[in-house]
N, C-alpha and C positions, 0 to 999 in steps of 0.2 A: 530788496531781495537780490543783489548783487553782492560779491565775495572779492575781500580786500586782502592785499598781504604788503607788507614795506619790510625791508630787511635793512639793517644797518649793520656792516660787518666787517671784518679784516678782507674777506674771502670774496672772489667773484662770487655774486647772487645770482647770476641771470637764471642757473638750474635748479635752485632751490625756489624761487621763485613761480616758474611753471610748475613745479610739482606742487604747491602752495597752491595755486590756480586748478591747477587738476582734480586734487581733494575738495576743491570749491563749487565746480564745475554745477555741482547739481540746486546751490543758487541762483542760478545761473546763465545761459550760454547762447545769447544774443551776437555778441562781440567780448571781447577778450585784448588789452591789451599791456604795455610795462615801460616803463621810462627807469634806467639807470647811470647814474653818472660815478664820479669819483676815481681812484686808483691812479693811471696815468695820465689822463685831466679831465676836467671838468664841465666837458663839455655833454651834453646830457643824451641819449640814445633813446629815440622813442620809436615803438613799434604798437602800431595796432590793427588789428584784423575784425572784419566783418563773419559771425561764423563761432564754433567751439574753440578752444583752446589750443584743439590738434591745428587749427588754419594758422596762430598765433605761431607752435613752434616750427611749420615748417616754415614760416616769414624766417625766423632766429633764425634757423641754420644757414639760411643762405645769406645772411647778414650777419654776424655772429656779433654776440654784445659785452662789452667789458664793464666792470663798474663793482665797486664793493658797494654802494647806496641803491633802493631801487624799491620802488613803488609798482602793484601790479593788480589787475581788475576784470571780473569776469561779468557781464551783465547782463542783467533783467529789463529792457525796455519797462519806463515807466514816462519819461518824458523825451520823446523825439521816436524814430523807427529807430529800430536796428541796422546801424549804418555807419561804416569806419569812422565818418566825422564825429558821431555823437558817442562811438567808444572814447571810455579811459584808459590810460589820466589823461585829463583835462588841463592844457598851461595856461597861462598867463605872461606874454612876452616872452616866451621862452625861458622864464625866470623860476616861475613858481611852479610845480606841475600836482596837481592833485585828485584821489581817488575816491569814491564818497560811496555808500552805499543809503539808501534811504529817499526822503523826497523833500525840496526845501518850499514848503507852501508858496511863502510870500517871494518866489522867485523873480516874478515880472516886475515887482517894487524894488526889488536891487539893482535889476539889469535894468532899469530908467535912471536911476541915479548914478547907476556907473558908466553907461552910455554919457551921460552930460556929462564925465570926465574925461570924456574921451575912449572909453576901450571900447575893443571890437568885438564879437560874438561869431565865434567859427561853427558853433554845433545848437540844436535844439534843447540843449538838456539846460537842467535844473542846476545840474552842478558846475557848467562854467561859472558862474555867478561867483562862487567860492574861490576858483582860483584869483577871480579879478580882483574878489574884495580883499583875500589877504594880499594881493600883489599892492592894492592901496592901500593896505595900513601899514605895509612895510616900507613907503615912498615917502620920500620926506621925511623921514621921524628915524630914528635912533630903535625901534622897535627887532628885537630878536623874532626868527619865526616864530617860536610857541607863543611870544606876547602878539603876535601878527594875527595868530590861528585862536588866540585866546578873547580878541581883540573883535575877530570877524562873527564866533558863533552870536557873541551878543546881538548881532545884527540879524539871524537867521530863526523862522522859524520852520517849527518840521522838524524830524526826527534826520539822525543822520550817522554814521561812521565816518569820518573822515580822516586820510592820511594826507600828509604833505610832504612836498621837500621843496629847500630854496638852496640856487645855481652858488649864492652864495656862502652855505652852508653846509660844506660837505660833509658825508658819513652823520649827517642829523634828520631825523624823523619829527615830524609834530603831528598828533593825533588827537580826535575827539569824538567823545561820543556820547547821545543822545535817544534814546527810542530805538535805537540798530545796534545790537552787540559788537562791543570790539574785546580782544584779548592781547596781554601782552607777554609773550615769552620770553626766556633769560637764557639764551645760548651759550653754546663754548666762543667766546670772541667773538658774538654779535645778539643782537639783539632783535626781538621781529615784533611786528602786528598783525594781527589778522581779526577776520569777522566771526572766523569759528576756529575753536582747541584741534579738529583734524587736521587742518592746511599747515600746522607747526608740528605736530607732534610727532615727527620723524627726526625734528631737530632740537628738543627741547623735553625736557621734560619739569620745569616751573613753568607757573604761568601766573598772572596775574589779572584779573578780570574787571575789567572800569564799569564804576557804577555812572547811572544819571547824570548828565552834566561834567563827567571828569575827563580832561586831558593830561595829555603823556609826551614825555622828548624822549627817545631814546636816541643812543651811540652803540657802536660797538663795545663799550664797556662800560656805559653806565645805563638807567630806569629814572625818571622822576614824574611823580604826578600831581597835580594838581586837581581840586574839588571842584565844585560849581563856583563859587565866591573866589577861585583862584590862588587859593590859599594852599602851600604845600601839603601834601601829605603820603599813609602809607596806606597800600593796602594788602589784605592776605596772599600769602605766597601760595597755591595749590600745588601740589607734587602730584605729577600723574603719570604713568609709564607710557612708553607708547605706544601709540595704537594704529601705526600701519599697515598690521599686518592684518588688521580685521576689516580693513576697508578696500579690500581686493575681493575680488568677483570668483577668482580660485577657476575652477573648472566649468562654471558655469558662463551660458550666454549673456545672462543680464543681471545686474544687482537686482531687480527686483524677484526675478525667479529664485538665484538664493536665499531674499529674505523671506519668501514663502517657507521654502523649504525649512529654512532654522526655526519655526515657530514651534514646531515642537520642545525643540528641546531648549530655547528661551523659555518657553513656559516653566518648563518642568524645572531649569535654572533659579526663575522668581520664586514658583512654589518652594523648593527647598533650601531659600533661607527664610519664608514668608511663615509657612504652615508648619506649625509643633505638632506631635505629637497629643497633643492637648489642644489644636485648633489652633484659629489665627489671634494673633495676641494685638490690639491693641498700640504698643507701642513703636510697631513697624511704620506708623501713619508720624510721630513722632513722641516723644517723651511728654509731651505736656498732651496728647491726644486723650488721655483715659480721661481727666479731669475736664475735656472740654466736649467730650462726645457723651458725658453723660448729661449734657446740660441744652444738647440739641433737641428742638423740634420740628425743625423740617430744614430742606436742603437745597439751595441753587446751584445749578452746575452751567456755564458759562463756558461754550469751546467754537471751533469752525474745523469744516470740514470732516474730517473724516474723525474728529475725535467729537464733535457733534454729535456723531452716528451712535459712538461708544455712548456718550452720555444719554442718549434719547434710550437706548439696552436700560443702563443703570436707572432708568426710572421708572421702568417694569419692576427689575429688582428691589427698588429700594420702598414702592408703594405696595407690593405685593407678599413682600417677604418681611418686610422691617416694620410695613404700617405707618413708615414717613412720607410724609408731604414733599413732593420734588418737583422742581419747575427747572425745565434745561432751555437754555435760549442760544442763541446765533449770536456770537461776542459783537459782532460790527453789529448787530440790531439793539444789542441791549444797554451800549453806552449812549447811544444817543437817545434814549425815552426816560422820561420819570418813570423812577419805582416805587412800591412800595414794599420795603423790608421787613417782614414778619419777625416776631420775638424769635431767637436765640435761633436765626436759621446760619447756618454752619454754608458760607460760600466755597463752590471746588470750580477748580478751573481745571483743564484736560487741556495739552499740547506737547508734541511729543519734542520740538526742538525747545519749545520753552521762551521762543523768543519770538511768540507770532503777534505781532502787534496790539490787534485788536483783542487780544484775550488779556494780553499784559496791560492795555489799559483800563478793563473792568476790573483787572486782579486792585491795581492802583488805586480807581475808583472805590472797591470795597473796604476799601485799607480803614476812611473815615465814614460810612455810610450808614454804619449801623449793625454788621453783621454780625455773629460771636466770635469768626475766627473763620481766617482762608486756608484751606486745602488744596493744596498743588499736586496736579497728577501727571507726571513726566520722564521722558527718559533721560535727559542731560542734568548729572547732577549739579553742573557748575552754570545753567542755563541764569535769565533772570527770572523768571518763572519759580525757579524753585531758590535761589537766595532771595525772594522778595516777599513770598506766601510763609505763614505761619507754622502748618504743617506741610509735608511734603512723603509721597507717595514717589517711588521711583521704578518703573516698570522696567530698566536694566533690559531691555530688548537688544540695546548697542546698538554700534553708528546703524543709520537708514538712509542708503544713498538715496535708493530711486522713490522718484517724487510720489510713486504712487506706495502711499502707507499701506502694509500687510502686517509685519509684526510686531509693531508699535499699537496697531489695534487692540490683538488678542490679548499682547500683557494690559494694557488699558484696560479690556472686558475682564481680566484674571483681577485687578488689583481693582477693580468697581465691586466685583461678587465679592469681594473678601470686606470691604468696606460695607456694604451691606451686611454682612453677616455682624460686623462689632457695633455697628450702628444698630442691629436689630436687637443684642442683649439688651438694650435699656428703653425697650420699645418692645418686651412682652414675645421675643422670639423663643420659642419652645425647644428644648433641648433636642426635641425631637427633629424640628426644620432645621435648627444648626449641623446637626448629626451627617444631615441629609446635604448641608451645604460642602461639609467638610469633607465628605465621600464621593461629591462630584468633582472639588474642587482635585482629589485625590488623585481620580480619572481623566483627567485633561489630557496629560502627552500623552498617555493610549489610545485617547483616543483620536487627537490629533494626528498620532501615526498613522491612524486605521485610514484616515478619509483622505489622506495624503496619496493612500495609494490607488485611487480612483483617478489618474492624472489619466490614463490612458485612454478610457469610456473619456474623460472631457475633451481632451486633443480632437474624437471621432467628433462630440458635438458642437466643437467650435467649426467643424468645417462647413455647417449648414449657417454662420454667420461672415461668410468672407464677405458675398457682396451685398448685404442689408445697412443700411443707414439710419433705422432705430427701432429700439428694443425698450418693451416694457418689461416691468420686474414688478412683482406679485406680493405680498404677504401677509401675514394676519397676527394681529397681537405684538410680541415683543420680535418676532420676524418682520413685521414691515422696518423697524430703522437697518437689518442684516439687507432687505430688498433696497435699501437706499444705498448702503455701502456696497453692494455689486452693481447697481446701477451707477455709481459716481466712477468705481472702477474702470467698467466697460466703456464711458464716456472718456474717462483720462487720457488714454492710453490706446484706444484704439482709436477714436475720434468719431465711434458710433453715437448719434442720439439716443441716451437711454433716458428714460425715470422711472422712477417705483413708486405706487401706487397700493395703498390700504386696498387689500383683493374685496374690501366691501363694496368699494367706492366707484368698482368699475362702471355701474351702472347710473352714476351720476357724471358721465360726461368720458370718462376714457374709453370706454365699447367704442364711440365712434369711431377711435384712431385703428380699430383691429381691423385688420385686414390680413391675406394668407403674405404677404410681405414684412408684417410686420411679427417678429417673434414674442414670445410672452414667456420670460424665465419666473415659475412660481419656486419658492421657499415653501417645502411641505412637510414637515415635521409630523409625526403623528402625535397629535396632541387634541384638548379640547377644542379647537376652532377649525380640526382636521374638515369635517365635515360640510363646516359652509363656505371653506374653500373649494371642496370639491366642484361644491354649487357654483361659484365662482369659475371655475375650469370650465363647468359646461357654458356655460355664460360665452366665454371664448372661443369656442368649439362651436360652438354655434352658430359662430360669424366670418367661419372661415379662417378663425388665430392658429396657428403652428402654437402649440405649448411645448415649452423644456422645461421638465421636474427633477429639482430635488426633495427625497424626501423617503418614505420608508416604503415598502411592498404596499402597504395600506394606502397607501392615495394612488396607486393606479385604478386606470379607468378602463375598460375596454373600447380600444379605438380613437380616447380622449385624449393621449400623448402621441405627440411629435418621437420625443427620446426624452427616455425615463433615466436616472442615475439613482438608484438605492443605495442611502448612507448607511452606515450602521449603527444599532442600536445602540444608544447613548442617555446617559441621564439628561431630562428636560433641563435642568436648569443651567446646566454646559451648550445645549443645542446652540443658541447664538455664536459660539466661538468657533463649532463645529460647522456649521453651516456655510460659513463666512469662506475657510479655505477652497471648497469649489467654486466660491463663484470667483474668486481672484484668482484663481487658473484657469478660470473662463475664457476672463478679462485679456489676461497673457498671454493665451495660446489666440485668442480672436486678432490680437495686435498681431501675435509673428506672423502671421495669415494676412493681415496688413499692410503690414512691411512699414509699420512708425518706430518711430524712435518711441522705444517702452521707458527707458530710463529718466529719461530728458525729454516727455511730452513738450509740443509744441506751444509756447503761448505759458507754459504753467514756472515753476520755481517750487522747491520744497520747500523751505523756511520764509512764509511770508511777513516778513520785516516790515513790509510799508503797508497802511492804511487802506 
C-alpha cells in the first residue's frame, strides 16, 4: 500500500518526482523518500524523511538534488515502524538503490542467506532483502540490471512493485511487478514508472500497464518488457488525457468533502450514459453480458470495506427485486475456505481502485472454479480488477483521493440497482417493478441535491460528538449495511469507536454498552420495518441512550430524540444512497471537530495492495 515512481529522463527529475509522490501521497504517508543520480555525475543523492511528503520537500530545498535518473517512495508501514531508516529506497552498498511497494513473505529466508554472504541490514523492512539480492546477482557475473531484477524476483515470494537503479547504470530503470500495480508511461525525453496512472499523468499521456509477472527497463528514450518466462514482449499502449486537474481539492478544505459534494452529479454523470430512454440496456455490463445473464441463477459478490457494504445493499436488491440467490462475503475471508459453487452463479467483485489485493485474488481464484462468468464493479478503467474480470461495470465516480470512500460508494449502489434490474428480466421482473426501478433510478441527483443541503442541521449535530469515544449506529433491513457504512465512516476519520448494529439485535447484548455517553445514530426511513424500529428507539430511551435520527417526520417520538434530521421524501428503493450522504458529513464534520487528519486517517492507506 505504498506509492512508487522512477523517472528516467534527459531533464532534472527531482520536481517531477515529488509531484509524482504528492499524487501518491494518499497510498501512503508514513515516510517518503528519493535517491537520484546521473547528469554531472554519478554519484547518487539520497534523501529520506520520517513524515508526509511536505517533511521530504522541505529536506530537498535545503539540500537541493540534481540527477536526470531517480527513484521515489511514499509509505505504508507494513514491516518495521515508521522511521527514516526503514524509509525508501532502500541501497545495497551504495550501489543498487531500490523502491518496492507490496510485502516479500519469505523475507527472513533471504536475509539468512544473505547475511551468510556477508551483507548488513540497516532497516526492519521486507524490502532491504531485495536491494541485497539484486546487489548479489549482479557481483561476480556479467549480469545487466534487469537480468539482476529478473534474476532476484525468482527468488521472492509475495506480491510486489519493484523499481531499481544500479550506480553502474546510468539514466536505466529496472521494474517488476507482481500482486502491486505498476504503470509505464512514455514521456517527451523520458520515460517513468509508477504504482498508479495519477502520479504520471501531468507528464505523459501513454501508458502501459504490466501484467502478472512482467518486468520493464526503461531510458530516456526507449520501453522494453518482458513476461513472466522472460521472454520479450509488447503490451497495449493506453492513451489517456490528463488528469491533474481533477485531483486538486479547488476551494475546498479536504478531498473528502469535495468528493461528498460531487456525488450528485457523478451520479447523474453514470446515469446519463447508463439509462436510455427505454431503461438500462444490458450491454453497459459488457457486450457478451446479455447472452451470459440470461443463463444466471444466482450470484456472489466478493469486496472489503466499504464496497462490502455496497454489496451487502445489492443483496436486498437483487433477492428482493430480481428473486436471485446472492451470497456477498469479505474477499480476505472467502479465499481462504472451501466453497461450494452453485450452477451458473454469475461471480462480481466490487473495488473501487481495482487493485485491492484480497478481492483480485478471489477475482483469480474464480477464473478456474466453477463460476459462469466474473463481473467487475469499478472505478479505474485501466485497474487489474477490470482487465482481468470478464464483464466490467465502471462506476466513472473519478480519481478518490481521500482514503475514506463517499462517492465511489453511491456510483457502486447506482451501477448495483441498475444490475439488478437486467438481471431481474430473466428472473420474472414485472414491467411494472422495472418501471418503478427506472423512475427511482431517474430521481437520484435530485435527490441527492436535496439531502445535500441538510449539511448545516448536521454541522449543529456533530457538535454533541466532539468529546464521545463511541457511537452506535442503528438500522433495520436493507439500512443496516448504510448503519455499517456510517459507522466505518465515523471510525475512519475521526477515530470514534463506532459499529452498527441490526436495531433487532440490540436486545441480544448491545443495550448493555448504552449509556447517556454513549450516542446511538438510527437510519430511519419510513418504510415497513419503520415501526419496530421505533420499538427499538424506545429500547434506548429507556436506558438513558442519547438518540440521533435520520429519517422522515414519521419516526419521531416525543421526548425519544436527542436531534432529529428530516430527509426528504424519496423513492424506497434509492433510500440507501440517500441516506448514506448525512451520515458521511456526520463523519467529516465530527473529524474537523477533532482536529484528524480526515484525508490521510492515521494507521489506514486507500488502495490496499497487500494482503
Amino acid at each position: 500500500m505504498c506509492g512508487i515512481i522512477g523517472i528516467a529522463s534527459n531533464e532534472k527529475v527531482v520536481d517531477k518526482l515529488l509531484t509524482g509522490l504528492t499524487r501518491q501521497e494518499y497510498r501512503g504517508y508514513d515516510s517518503a523518500g528519493l535517491a537520484v543520480f546521473g547528469n554531472e555525475s554519478n554519484e547518487v543523492q539520497l534523501i529520506k524523511r520520517k513524515g508526509k511528503v511536505s517533511e521530504l520537500q522541505l529536506a530537498i530545498a535545503e539540500s537541493p538534488m540534481n540527477g536526470n535518473t531517480g527513484i521515489a517512495h511514499t509509505r505504508w508501514a507494513t514491516h518495521g515502524i515508521p522511521a527514516e531508516e526503514n524509509a525508501h529506497p532502500h541501497h545495497s552498498n551504495g550501489e543498487v538503490f531500490v523502491v518496492h511497494n507490496g510485502i516479500i513473505e519469505n523475507h527472513e529466508e533471504v536475509r539468512t542467506t544473505l547475511r551468510a554472504l556477508g551483507y548488513e541490514f540497516e532497516s526492519n523492512t521486507d524490502t532491504e532483502v531485495i536491494a541485497h539480492l539484486i546487489h548479489a546477482k549482479l557481483a561476480n557475473s556479467s549480469k545487466s540490471l534487469i537480468e539482476a531484477v529478473q534474476s532476484a524476483i525468482k527468488d521472492l515470494e509475495g506480491s510486489y512493485a519493484i523499481g531499481a537503479v544500479h550506480i553502474k547504470e546510468p539514466q536505466v530503470i529496472a521494474a517488476a511487478r507482481k500482486g502491486s500495480p505498476l504503470v509505464v508511461a512514455k514521456g517527451n525525453g523520458e520515460n517513468l514508472i509508477a504504482s498508479d496512472q495519477l502520479a504520471l499523468a501531468d507528464f505523459a499521456e501513454e501508458f502501459i500497464f504490466l501484467e502478472e509477472g512482467d518486468t520493464t527497463l526503461i531510458t530516456p528514450t526507449s520501453t522494453q518488457l518482458w513476461d513472466i518466462e522472460d521472454k520479450e514482449i509488447e503490451r497495449p499502449v493506453v492513451v489517456a488525457k490528463a488528469l491533474g486537474e481533477t485531483v486538486e481539492k479547488g476551494s475546498y478544505r479536504h478531498f473528502m468533502l469535495k468528493e461528498i459534494a460531487e456525488q450528485p452529479e457523478k451520479v447523474k454523470e453514470l446515469l446519463m450514459g447508463q439509462l436510455t430512454e427505454s431503461g438500462v440496456q444490458q450491454e453497459i455490463f459488457g457486450p457478451e453480458a446479455p447472452d451470459i445473464f440470461k443463463e444466471v441463477e444466482s450470484v456472489q459478490i466478493v469486496a472489503c470495506g466499504t464496497s462490502y457494504h455496497a454489496g451487502l445493499v445489492a443483496k436486498y436488491w437483487l433477492e428482493g427485486l430480481a428473486g436471485m440467490p446472492c451470497g456477498v462475503e469479505v474477499a480476505s475471508e472467502f479465499r481462504y475456505r472451501n466453497k461450494v459453487v452453485g450452477p451458473n452463479t454469475l461471480f462480481i467483485t466490487i473495488s473501487q481502485s481495482g487493485e485491492t489485493a484480497d478481492t483480485l485474488a478471489c477475482l483469480r481464484f474464480a477464473k478456474d472454479a466453477g463460476y459462469l462468468a466474473r463481473l467487475g464493479i469499478c472505478n479505474v478503467p485501466t485497474s487489474s480488477l477490470a482487465r482481468e474480470s470478464d464483464l466490467v461495470f465502471l462506476t466513472k465516480a473519478g480519481p478518490e483521493i481521500g482514503v475514506a470512500s463517499t462517492k465511489a460508494f453511491t456510483t457502486q449502489l447506482a451501477g448495483l440497482l441498475m444490475l439488478t434490474l437486467v438481471l431481474g428480466r430473466h428472473h420474472g421482473l414485472s414491467e411494472v417493478a422495472e418501471k418503478r426501478i427506472n423512475e427511482s433510478l431517474r430521481a437520484l441527483p435530485d435527490s441527492l441535491d436535496a439531502v445535500m443541503k441538510l449539511e448545516t442541521e448536521i454541522i449543529k449535530m456533530a457538535e454533541d460528538f466532539d468529546n464521545k469515544e463511541h457511537a452506535l449506529f442503528l438500522g433495520r433491513g436493507i439500512h443496516y449495511p448504510v448503519a455499517m457504512e456510517g459507522a466505518l465512516k465515523l471510525k475512519e476519520i475521526s477515530y470514534i469507536h463506532a459499529e452498527a448494529y441490526p436495531a433487532g439485535e440490540l436486545k441480544h447484548g448491545p443495550l448493555a454498552l448504552v449509556d447517556s455517553d454513549m450516542p446511538v445514530i438510527a437510519v430511519a426511513p419510513n418504510n415497513e420495518l419503520l415501526e419496530k424500529l421505533k420499538s427499538n428507539l424506545e429500547e434506548v430511551k429507556a436506558r438513558g441512550g442519547k438518540l440521533y435520527v435520520f429519517g422522515h417526520s414519521h419516526a419521531t417520538q416525543d421526548g425519544a430524540v436527542e436531534k432529529f434530521i428530516e430527509l426528504p421524501e424519496i423513492p424506497e428503493l434509492i433510500a440507501p444512497l440517500i441516506y448514506t450522504i448525512p451520515l458521511q458529513l456526520l463523519a467529516y464534520h465530527v473529524a474537523i471537530l477533532k482536529g484528524t487528519d480526515i484525508d490521510q486517517p492515521r494507521n489506514l492507506a486507500k488502495s490496499v495492495t497487500v494482503e
